[in-house]
N, C-alpha and C positions, 0 to 999 in steps of 0.2 A: 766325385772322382770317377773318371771313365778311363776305361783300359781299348786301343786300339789295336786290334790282330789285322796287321796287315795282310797275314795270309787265310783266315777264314773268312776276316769281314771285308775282304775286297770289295769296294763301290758303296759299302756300306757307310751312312756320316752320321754322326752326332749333333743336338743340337745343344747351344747355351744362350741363355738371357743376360746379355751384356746391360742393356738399358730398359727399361719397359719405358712409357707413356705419359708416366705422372711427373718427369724433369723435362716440363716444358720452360723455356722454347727447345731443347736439347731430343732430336727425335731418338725415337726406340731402336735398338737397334738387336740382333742375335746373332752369335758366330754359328757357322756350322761347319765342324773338322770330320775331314776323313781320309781312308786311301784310295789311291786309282786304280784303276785298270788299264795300265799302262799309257797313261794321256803325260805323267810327271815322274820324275826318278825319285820324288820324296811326296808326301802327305799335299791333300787340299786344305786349303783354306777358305771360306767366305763372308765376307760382313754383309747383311740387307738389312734394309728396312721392313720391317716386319707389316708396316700400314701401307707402301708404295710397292712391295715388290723390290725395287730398284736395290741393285749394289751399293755397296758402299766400301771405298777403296784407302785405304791407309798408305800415308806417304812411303811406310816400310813395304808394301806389295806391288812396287815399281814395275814388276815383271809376270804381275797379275796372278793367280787362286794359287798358283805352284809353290809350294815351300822345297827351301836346297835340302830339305833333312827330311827323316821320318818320324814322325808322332808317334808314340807311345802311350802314351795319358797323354787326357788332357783334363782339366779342373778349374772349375772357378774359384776363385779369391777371396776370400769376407775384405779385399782392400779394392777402394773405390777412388778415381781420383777428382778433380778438382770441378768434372764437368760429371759427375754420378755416374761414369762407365766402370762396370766391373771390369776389373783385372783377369782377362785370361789366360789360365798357365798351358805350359807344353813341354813335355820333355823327350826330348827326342832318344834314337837307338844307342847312340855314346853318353845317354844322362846328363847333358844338357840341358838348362833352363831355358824357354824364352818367353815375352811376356806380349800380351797385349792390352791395350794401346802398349806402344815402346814408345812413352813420354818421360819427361822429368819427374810431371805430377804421378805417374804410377807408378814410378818406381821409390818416389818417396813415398806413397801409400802401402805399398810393400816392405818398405824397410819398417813400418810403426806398426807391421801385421807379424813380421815375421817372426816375432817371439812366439807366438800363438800358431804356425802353422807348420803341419809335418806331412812330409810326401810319405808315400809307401808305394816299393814298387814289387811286384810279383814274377818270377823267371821260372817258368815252367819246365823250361828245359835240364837249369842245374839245380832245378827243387829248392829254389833259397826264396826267403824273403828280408826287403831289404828295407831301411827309414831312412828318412833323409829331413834336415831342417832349411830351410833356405834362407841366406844371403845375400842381401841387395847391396852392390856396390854403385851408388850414383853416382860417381866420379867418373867412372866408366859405363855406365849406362848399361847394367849384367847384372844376372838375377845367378849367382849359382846352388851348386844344394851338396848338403855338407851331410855325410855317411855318419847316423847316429846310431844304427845298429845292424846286426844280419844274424839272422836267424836260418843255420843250414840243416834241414829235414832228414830224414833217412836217404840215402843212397841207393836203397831198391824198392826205392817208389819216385811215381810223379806225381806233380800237383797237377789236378783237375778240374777244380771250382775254386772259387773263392768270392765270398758275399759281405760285405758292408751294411749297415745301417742306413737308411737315406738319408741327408743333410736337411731335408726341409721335412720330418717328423715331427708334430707334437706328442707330448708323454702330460696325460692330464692326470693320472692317477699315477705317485708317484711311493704309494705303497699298496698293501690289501690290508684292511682293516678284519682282525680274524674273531673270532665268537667271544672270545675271553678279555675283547679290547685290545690286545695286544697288535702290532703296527708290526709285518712282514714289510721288510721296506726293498725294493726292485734295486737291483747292482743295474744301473745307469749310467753305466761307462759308454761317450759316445765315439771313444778311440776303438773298441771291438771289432778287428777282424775274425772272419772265419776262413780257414784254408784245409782245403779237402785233399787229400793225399790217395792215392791206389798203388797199391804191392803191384813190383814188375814180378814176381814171381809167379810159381804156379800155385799156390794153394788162395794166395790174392789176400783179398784185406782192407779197408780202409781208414783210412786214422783222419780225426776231426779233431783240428788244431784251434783255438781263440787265444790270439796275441793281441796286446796292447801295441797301437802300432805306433806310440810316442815312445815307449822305452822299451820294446823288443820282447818285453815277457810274456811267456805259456801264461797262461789264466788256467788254460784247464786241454784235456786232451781224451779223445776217445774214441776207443780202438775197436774195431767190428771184424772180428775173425771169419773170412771164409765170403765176404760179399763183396760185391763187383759194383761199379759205375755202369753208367754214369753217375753223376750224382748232383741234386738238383736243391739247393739250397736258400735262404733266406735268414735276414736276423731283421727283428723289429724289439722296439723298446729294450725288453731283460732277456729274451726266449730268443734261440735258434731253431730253425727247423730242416730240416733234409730228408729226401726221397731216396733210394738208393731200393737195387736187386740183390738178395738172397736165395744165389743159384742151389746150397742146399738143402730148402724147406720150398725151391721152387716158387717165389711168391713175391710180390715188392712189398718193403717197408716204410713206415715215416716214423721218424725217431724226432725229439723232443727236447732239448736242453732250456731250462729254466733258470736262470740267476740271480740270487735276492743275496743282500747285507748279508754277516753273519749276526747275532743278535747282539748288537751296538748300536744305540740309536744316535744316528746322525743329526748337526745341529744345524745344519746348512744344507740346500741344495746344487750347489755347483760340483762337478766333480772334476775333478785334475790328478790325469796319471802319475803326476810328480810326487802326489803327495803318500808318502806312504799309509798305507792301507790295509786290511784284513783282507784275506782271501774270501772269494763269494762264496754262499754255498750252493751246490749244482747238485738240481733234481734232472735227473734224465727219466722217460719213461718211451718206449715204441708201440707202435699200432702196424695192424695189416691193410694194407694198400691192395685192392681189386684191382689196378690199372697200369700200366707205363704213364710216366709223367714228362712232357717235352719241356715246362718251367711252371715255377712257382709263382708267386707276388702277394702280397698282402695289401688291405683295404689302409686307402690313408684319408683320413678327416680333417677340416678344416682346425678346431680346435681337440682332436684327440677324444671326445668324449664318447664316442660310439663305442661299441664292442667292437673288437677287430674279428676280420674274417681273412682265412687263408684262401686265394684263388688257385687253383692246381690248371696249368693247360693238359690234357690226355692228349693221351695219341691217337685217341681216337674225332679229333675232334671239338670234342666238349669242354667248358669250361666249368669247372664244379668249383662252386662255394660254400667251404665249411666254417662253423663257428669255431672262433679257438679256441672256447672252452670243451670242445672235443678233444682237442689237441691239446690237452693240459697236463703236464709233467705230476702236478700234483695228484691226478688220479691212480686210487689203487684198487684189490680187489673187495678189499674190507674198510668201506669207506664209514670213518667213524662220524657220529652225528654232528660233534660239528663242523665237521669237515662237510658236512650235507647241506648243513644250513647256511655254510658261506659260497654255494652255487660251486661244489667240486661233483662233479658225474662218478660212480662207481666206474673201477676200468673196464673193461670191455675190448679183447682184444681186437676184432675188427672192426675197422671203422666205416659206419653206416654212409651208404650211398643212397640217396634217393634222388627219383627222377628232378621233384621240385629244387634242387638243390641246384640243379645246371640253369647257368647264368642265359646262354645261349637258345634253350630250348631245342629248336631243329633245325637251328642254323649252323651246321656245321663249319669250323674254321679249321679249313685241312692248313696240315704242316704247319702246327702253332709254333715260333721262334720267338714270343715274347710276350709278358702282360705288363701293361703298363698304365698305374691306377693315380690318383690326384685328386686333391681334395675340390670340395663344389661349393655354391656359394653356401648350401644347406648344410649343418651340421653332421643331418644324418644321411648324408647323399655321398658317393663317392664313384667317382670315374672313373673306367674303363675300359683301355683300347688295348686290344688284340691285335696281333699282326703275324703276318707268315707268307701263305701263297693268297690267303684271303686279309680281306681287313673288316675289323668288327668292334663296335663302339655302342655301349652301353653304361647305363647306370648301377650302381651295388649299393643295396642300404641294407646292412648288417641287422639293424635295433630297429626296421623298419620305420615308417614315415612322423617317428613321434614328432616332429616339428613343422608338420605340414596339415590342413587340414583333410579331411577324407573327402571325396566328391561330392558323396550325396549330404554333405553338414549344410543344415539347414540355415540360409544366411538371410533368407529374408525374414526369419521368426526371430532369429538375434537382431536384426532391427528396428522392429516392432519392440520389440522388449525394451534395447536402446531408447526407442524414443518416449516409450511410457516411463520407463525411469527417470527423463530427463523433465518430463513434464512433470512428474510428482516432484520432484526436486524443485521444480521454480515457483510453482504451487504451495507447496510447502514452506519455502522461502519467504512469498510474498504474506501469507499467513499470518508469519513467525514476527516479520515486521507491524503489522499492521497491529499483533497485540500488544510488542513491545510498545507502539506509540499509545497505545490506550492506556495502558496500563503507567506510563509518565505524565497523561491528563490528569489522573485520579489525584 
């Protein structure tokens, strides 16, 4: 789900994977939505082919990329229709639905989705947040969305962040297995938003909301008296994380929220906000930040197995990557043993920087405005692209190259070896036969 600010991110577009490659004869295709800078009085639209370049023009786009309304979100669909094109949603500035392809078959793929999918949308300006479920009427050939909850925040404050989970995360490890045997199991809610709030007032504030964004409910809330935004955030698997200034200890922070089951073991892995449920229980812990932070991002792997690692953009620059078992909730200052022995760090209130840790080295990427990370064909390999005034593209292995061999491995003695093994083996075989037959002479 992508949120469109027509007025920061003027020119700025998004991209989506409508088709990829593999429904042939049916080419690949990607949307990319965004706003103008005064070329249309409403949002862009464009479909290409990702292998030609070449546009591709939808019977509905009569009047070419211009859309009569303005985008707000836009998301993709888990519903597909009859020729494998994902469903692109939109919902314009009066909350409006519209879809792409606008066919019969996708909007009957919508109707067989819609039990399962919920919008959420964020209004900065009157501090609410809002859910919605959507209704496909195929009669009419309309997609609308029907108000399932709203959540209205304090009055003297605005919202200023707000962070999601990414849809294409895996979670390989789906508890901690702790010294005593006993199974810490990860609250694995994949509805979790996070909504960052700052006091209009003068003494300021921030308050850190996580709502359930199918049924409107607080999960949990936490209030920072006395510090300032911006505030730069992320959520991956159980754990939230956020940057934010502490104008009176003068310093930046990174705070920590952790989310596991309460001790009930679960008999299933699916989770569903409908179902009722125990409250999680939330470990918070902060660390001291040496730096201003322009965004966050975290490492994502193909199958989850790696350690993750937190990418911080500076402002100066640099891209530092820290492991998050630095950044673990569960750290304290009297770390009992076996809290030692399941790889938890004694706390340590500021958090180590070293040169080796910058992804970048001396390549600086001034004016960083985004990281943006994806999994690679290698387990423990993860991608990398930076963008700002510069753009910059690299690799991240968290747990290093454990699935790769190292340069100097020697391949031609492991052949050698190979092939005297294999000679003993037919050698041996032929052996094995020739007493068998003697030994049925006798």
């Amino acid at each position: 789900m992508t949120g469109i600010d027509n007025g920061r991110d003027a020119g700025v577009y998004f991209m989506f994977v409508q088709r990829t490659s593999e429904h042939f004869p049916h080419p690949p295709q990607i949307a990319i939505v965004g706003s103008s800078k005064g070329q249309c009085s409403g949002s862009l639209i464009y479909f290409i082919n990702p292998l030609t370049g070449r546009l591709v023009r939808p019977d509905i786009l009569s009047e070419g990329p211009c859309l009569p309304y303005t985008a707000i979100q836009a998301s993709l669909l888990p519903a597909e229709d009859d020729e494998s094109m994902r469903v692109l949603l939109l919902i314009d500035n009066e909350l409006k639905a519209h879809v792409f392809p606008h066919s019969a078959a996708a909007l009957e793929a919508v109707g067989l989705q819609q039990p399962a999918v919920f919008i959420h949308t964020v209004n900065c300006s009157s501090g609410s947040v809002a859910g919605y479920s959507l209704q496909s009427r195929e009669s009419e050939r309309t997609v609308e969305l029907i108000e399932a909850w709203t959540v209205k925040l304090q009055s003297d404050s605005k919202i200023i962040f707000h962070a999601a989970r990414p849809s294409h995360e895996h979670v390989h490890a789906q508890a901690l297995v702790l010294r005593d045997r006993s199974v810490l199991y990860k609250y694995l809610n994949p509805n979790m938003i996070a909504i960052g709030t700052e006091a209009t007032t003068e003494k300021g504030g921030v308050v850190i909301y996580i709502i359930d964004s199918v049924t409107g409910s607080i999960i949990h809330h936490a209030k920072h008296r006395g510090v300032r935004g911006p505030i730069q955030m992320i959520h991956s698997e159980n754990w939230f994380l956020y940057h934010l200034w502490n104008p009176r200890q003068r310093r930046y922070e990174v705070a920590v929220l952790d989310l596991y089951e309460a001790s009930v073991e679960r008999n299933d892995t699916h989770v569903s906000s409908l179902d009722p449920s125990l409250s999680p229980k939330i470990l918070a812990q902060s660390f001291i930040f040496s730096s201003a932070v322009s965004t966050v991002s975290v490492t994502l792997t193909e199958k989850g197995i790696t350690h993750k690692a937190v990418l911080f953009g500076l402002s100066n620059g640099a891209i530092l990557s820290l492991p998050k078992m630095l950044l673990d909730a569960r750290r304290t200052v009297s770390v009992a043993q076996e809290a030692s022995e399941e790889g938890v760090l004694p706390y340590i209130p500021e958090v180590p920087v070293r040169p080796i840790d910058i992804v970048n080295y001396n390549q600086t990427v001034s004016n960083i405005r985004g990281l943006r990370t994806a999994a690679a064909g290698l387990e423990s390999t993860c991608l990398l692209f930076a963008y700002g005034l510069d753009l910059y593209s690299t690799r991240v292995m968290p747990s290093k190259t454990f699935d790769v061999l190292a340069e100097d491995f020697d391949k031609f003695f492991i052949v050698i070896v190979l092939l005297i093994l294999a000679t003993i083996a037919a050698v041996t075989a032929r052996l094995a036969k020739r007493k068998l037959l003697h030994s049925q002479w006798k």
